[in-house]
Every structure is written in structure tokens, then in C-alpha cells.
Phi, psi and omega in degrees: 000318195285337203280344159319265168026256182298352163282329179289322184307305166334304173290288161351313192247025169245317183282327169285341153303330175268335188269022201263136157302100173348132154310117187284008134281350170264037186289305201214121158222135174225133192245114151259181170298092172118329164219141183262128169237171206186119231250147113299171170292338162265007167094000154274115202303164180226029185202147155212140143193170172253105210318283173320260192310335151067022179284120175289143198232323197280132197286144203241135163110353196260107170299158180228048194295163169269348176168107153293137208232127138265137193226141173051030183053033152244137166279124175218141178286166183296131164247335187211146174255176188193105184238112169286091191293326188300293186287324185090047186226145196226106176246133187276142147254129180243096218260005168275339193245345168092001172295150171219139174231119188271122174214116188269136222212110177224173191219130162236153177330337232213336181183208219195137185236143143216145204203149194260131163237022178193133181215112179234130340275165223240062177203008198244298205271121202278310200198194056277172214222128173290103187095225001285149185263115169277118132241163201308326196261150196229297204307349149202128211217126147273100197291303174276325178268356187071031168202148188243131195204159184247197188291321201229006190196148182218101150270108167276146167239165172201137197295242179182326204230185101318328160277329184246127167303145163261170167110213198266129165300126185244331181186179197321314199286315193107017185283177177204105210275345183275350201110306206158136164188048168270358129210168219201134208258143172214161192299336169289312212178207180215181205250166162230133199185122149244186169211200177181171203219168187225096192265356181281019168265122189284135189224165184230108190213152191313081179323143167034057163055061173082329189315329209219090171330139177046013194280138183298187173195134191276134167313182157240139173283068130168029149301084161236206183245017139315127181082012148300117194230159153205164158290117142226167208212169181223113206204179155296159184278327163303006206218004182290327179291320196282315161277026143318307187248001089014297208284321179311327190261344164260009166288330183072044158295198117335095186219060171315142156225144198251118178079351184093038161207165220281168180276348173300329199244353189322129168333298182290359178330142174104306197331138148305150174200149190288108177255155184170139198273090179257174184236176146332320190256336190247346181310327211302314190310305173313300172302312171288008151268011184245283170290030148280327180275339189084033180275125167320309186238125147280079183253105183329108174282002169183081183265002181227140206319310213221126140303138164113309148284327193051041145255179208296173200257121199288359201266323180274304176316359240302333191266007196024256200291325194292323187308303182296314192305331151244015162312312162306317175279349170299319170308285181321329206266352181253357159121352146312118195266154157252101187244184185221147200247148163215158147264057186005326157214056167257144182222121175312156170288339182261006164319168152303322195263359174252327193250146332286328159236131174330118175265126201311324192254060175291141178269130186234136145329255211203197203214155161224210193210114174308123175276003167217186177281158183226120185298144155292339209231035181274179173227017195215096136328096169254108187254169203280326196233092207287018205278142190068326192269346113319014195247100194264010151313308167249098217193013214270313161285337167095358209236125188274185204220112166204128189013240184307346210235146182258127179225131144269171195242154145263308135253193151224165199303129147269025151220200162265148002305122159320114188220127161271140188249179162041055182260174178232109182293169200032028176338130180049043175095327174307185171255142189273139193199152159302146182227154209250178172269153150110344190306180179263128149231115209265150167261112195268168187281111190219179190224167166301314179297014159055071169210167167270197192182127169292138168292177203302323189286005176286333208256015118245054112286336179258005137320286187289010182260308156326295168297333168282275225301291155357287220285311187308299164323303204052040164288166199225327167259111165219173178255122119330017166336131193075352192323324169305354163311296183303337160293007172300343197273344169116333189256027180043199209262030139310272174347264145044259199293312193304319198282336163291309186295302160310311180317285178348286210265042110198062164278187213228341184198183202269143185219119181289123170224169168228211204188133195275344188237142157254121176260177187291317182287331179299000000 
């Protein structure tokens, strides 16, 4: 009888042990060298700490989601987590839109990774935003690298892709006109933040931070914010930059080097260098004031015919590419780089991609439709809208698109019929042609320096055009001059980062650049 008993307690207080509910701080814990982090059950880490020092960094009273989701233009948090320990996978529940999001969640020596590998239903989530993360520390909040650090601790976030951005999602397109803002100083501490977009939708968005309204945008096809990933890390703060380049190299990133040292810490970082407009006939002179001063670079402030082909302006050049080439080697033999300035995906009117016919992946506001046939030699435009053709805030050229031929405007009717007046056919080398009704008519996207802009697949093609000329050449210095151009694609500063990041990856050797925007990847 007693031995029933006690076979039955047994069994009792074992079935009551497996049914007993987990602590919701051992929900998700991952250890790196220098930081511990820690998932609750509602998807909100409830830990930053430094493993040694056992000091909590994450700011208390602060939400802290692991990853926010927009769905239908509301931001919404996480109501329940799910961990799989086995797989390392972390499933979000979002119980106002019914969403789940899969985030595969590892620890490396060196720091803590996370990456979305799964989104239901994948036709719902608009963007989502990593965090945002409160923490304690105020004492130097690094805005563009992503890290925040006091006298003695340094917590980094750091992106992992091109699709995720650091900083705050500000508006459709994804730009951030600031620059950077993957962390951000606040009266407690300061934030830690990225996002991504779900770019595989044909979307309508303020173009160039608004400048240019409702302008459409071509999906990219299977841009979504699945495989959107990032890092994080925790170390002394004396120690941050380097392991910075830790993550980069166990990440497989961009982890350029010069002489064979990485370029962040490369000696010449900084160096002055002699911009001066030389030519063929005049370098020998320009290279001897450049080593007499001990200048890193020679560099051409304006060496090519054209923005968008780049090729060389034939008057400095008479020999073109061979010319630069030895130019280069003249360089190389006194310790000199040769570089060349561009305004990265701006195209002269006298380009190729413009003149004599307009390549179709011209970046356009937006488009209307001719409500009648258009004569070649009419100078009055009738369109269906005056939307986009009015918009005199962003405006300089003036110039519309129908199939081949380019026209400008003076204005447009300030009633209906909608009409462009006073235009000048074949505009910039085009052809003046009959155009049928109902034709297309695109506003193309331009600037005060009076150039276009390519859309995204245009603007890598002229990234990797670029990037030839380089690699042909061996110039070695350039600016990312303009950078802000690429938000002409429509794709905020994704667009950015693409263009640098093609360029990069395929080049052939190392080329020292700077920027007019600095972004987190970049």
C-alpha cells in the first residue's frame, strides 16, 4: 500500500515539474565575448549586460521589442515569442495583424547576430524596424557607426546587408536626410536601430525626402525584409573600432585594405592631397608639386567628357584611357595615387544615356498620357494631368520623355485642358517625332546641377561602368561625390549603399574614397 502511494507521488510531482512554466527570463539567452542578451517571452529583450561586470546597459521603464513590424502604415510590437533552441530560431507573434516573424538568433565569439528567415503572411509586412534598443549609456553616441560608449563600455549595433538600414524609418522611401541615425542620444541614455523595407511591390513614394510626390517606383524583385540581419556587440570601449573589424571579417563584409592593412586603421587615413586640373601635357609638372608638399593624391576635379559613361574629356586626354594609364604609372613610381572626381549616378545631358536617344531607364516623377496625336512640330503638349509637370519646387529642366524625344516645357495651363506650353522639341540632341494619343508622357527627375538620374537597375550599370574605368585605368582615388543622387531611384538609402556596394565589389584593387552622405554600410 505505502509503495502505491509513493509510486503514484512520484509520478505526480514529476508531471507537475514538466508542466510548470519556464522562467520568462531564460526565454532566449545569447552570450557573446562582452555581451549577454536577453529575449522575455513577449519578444522583448529584458538584458544588455557585460557578462564580467554583470552592469545592466539596457534602460529600464524603455520598451525594448526585438523587432518591430509595419503593417497597413502602423507600427506594431511583438505580443508573444516562441524558441526553438534546437533550430536557434525565435518566432514573433503580432496578434493585432496576425503576423509571425521567424528570426534566427546565434552568438559568435565576438558578438550576436540576428536575421528574419521567415514572414507569414509575406504580402502584409510593409518594413520592419530592429528595436528600437534603450540604453544606458550617453557619454558618446556614434550616430553613422552605431555605437555608443562611456569611459569603460562600448554597445554596438551594426547592419549585416544592404537591405537593412541603420537608423529610424523616417518615410516610404527609407531615407534619412541626417545622414545616420543607428544610434541616437536620449535624456536617460541613448537608442540603438535599424529597419528594412519590403521593396518587391510596385510602391508610390515622396521621392528624395519628399521633393518629388507620389513618384512611382518599380518593384525590385524578391527585396523583401526576409534576410534582413544584424549584429550586436558589447566590448571596452577602447576596443570598439577593432572589434568593428572582428564583425566585419567574420561576416564576410566589406572589409577593404590598403598595403595590406585594413583601411580603418591604414596610416594615411586623412592624408591631404592636391586636387588640380591636369592634363596629359601638364601632369609631369602637377606630380612634382604634389611630392614636394608629401601630398597622398593627385587629383582631377573634372576629368571626363560626361558623367554616366565617363569617358575622358578628349582635349586633357588626347589618348584617353592609355593616357590616364600612364599617367598612373608615373604616379605609382614617385608614391603617388592618381585620382578622379565624379558625381556618382549624375548624367550630363550630353551623356550617352541621354543624347541622341533617351535610355527608357531614365529615372521619372511620374508620367501622364497625351490626350491627342502630337504633331512633330507642335510646341503645345496636351495632357491628361497636370501632376508632376508643376511641380516648380523640384524643377530645373523642365523636361518630359515620349518615347525617343525629349521636350522641354515652359510651364504648364493653369486650367483644363491640361497643356505644356511654349515647349522646345527634340530637346538635347533628340528628335522632334509624331507621337499617337494616349502615348506616355514621363517627367523626367533632375536637379540644379541641370543632369537626370538613373533608375535603380540603370544605376548599376553605370556603378559597374564605373567601376571599369577604374579597374582599366588604375586610378586609385575617388568621392562618392553626390552621393545623395541615388535617392533619385525612388529607393531611399538603400539606393546609397547599393551603389557604393556595386562599385566595391567589382573592383579589381583598392580605391581610397570618401562621401558626400556617409550611411552605416557604407
Amino acid at each position: 500500500m505505502r509503495t502505491t502511494s509513493l509510486s503514484f507521488a512520484l509520478v505526480a510531482a514529476v508531471l507537475a515539474a514538466v508542466c510548470l512554466p519556464r522562467p520568462a527570463a531564460a526565454q532566449v539567452e545569447l552570450v557573446a565575448d562582452g555581451l549577454r542578451v536577453r529575449i522575455d517571452q513577449r519578444g522583448q529583450l529584458s538584458s544588455l549586460s557585460g557578462p564580467a561586470s554583470q552592469r545592466e546597459y539596457l534602460e529600464a521603464g524603455q520598451p525594448a521589442p526585438l523587432l518591430t513590424v509595419k503593417v497597413g502604415g502602423k507600427l506594431e510590437e511583438p505580443t508573444a515569442l516562441r524558441w526553438d533552441a534546437r533550430a536557434g530560431v525565435a518566432t514573433l507573434r503580432y496578434a493585432g495583424s496576425g503576423v509571425l516573424v521567424r528570426v534566427k538568433a546565434a552568438r559568435t565569439p565576438t558578438h550576436v547576430v540576428f536575421e528574419i528567415v521567415g514572414v507569414e503572411p509575406a504580402n502584409l509586412v510593409d518594413a520592419v524596424i530592429w528595436g528600437p534598443y534603450p540604453t544606458t549609456i550617453r557619454e558618446t553616441v556614434g550616430e553613422i557607426v552605431g555605437v555608443v560608449r562611456d569611459t569603460e563600455y562600448a554597445i554596438g549595433l551594426q547592419v549585416l546587408n544592404i537591405k537593412t538600414l541603420g537608423g529610424v524609418l523616417l518615410n516610404d522611401e527609407g531615407s534619412d536626410p541626417s545622414r545616420s541615425s543607428v544610434a541616437q542620444a536620449r535624456p536617460w541614455g541613448s537608442v540603438l536601430q535599424a529597419f528594412a523595407m519590403d521593396r518587391s511591390r510596385p510602391r508610390t513614394v515622396g521621392g528624395w525626402n519628399g521633393q518629388f510626390p507620389n513618384m512611382p517606383v518599380d518593384p525590385i524583385p524578391g527585396e523583401t525584409v526576409v534576410g534582413s540581419a544584424i549584429a550586436l556587440f558589447g566590448c571596452p570601449a577602447g576596443r570598439a573600432l577593432e572589434r568593428i573589424g572582428a564583425i566585419e571579417v567574420a561576416e564576410h563584409l566589406p572589409h577593404p585594405t590598403v598595403d595590406g592593412v585594413w583601411v580603418k586603421a591604414w596610416r594615411d587615413l586623412g592624408r591631404s592631397y592636391l586636387i588640380a586640373s591636369f592634363s596629359e601635357a601638364t601632369v609631369d609638372e602637377l606630380l612634382g608639386y604634389t611630392k614636394r608638399a608629401e601630398l597622398m593624391s593627385l587629383y582631377h576635379p573634372e576629368p571626363f567628357a560626361s558623367w554616366g559613361h565617363y569617358a575622358l574629356d578628349p582635349k586633357a586626354f588626347p589618348t584617353g584611357n592609355a593616357g590616364m594609364r600612364r599617367i598612373v604609372e608615373q604616379g605609382r613610381a614617385l608614391g603617388i595615387r592618381i585620382g578622379a572626381h565624379t558625381l556618382s549616378n549624375f548624367i550630363n545631358t550630353n551623356d550617352p544615356y541621354v543624347t541622341p536617344r533617351p535610355d527608357p531607364r531614365l529615372a521619372r516623377t511620374g508620367s501622364s498620357t497625351l490626350v491627342d496625336d502630337l504633331p512633330a512640330g507642335a510646341t503645345a503638349i496636351p495632357v491628361a494631368s497636370p501632376e508632376y509637370f508643376n511641380n516648380e519646387k523640384a524643377n530645373w529642366l523642365h523636361t518630359v520623355v515620349i518615347g525617343d524625344e525629349l521636350i522641354r516645357y515652359r510651364a504648364v495651363s493653369a486650367a483644363a485642358p491640361w497643356t505644356l506650353l511654349d515647349c522646345e522639341r527634340g530637346a538635347f540632341g533628340t528628335t522632334a517625332a509624331v507621337h499617337r494619343k494616349g502615348s506616355s508622357v514621363g517627367k523626367l527627375l533632375d536637379h540644379p546641377y541641370k543632369v537626370f538620374f538613373p533608375t535603380i537597375g540603370l544605376q548599376d550599370e553605370i556603378a559597374r561602368g564605373l567601376a571599369a574605368w577604374f579597374n582599366d585605368t588604375g586610378v586609385s582615388h575617388m568621392d562618392f561625390d553626390g552621393h545623395e543622387g541615388c535617392w533619385a531611384s525612388g529607393q531611399g538609402d538603400y539606393g546609397l549603399e547599393r551603389f557604393a556596394n556595386v562599385f566595391y565589389e567589382n573592383l579589381t584593387h583598392a580605391v581610397i574614397n570618401g562621401t558626400s552622405t556617409s550611411e552605416p554600410f557604407y
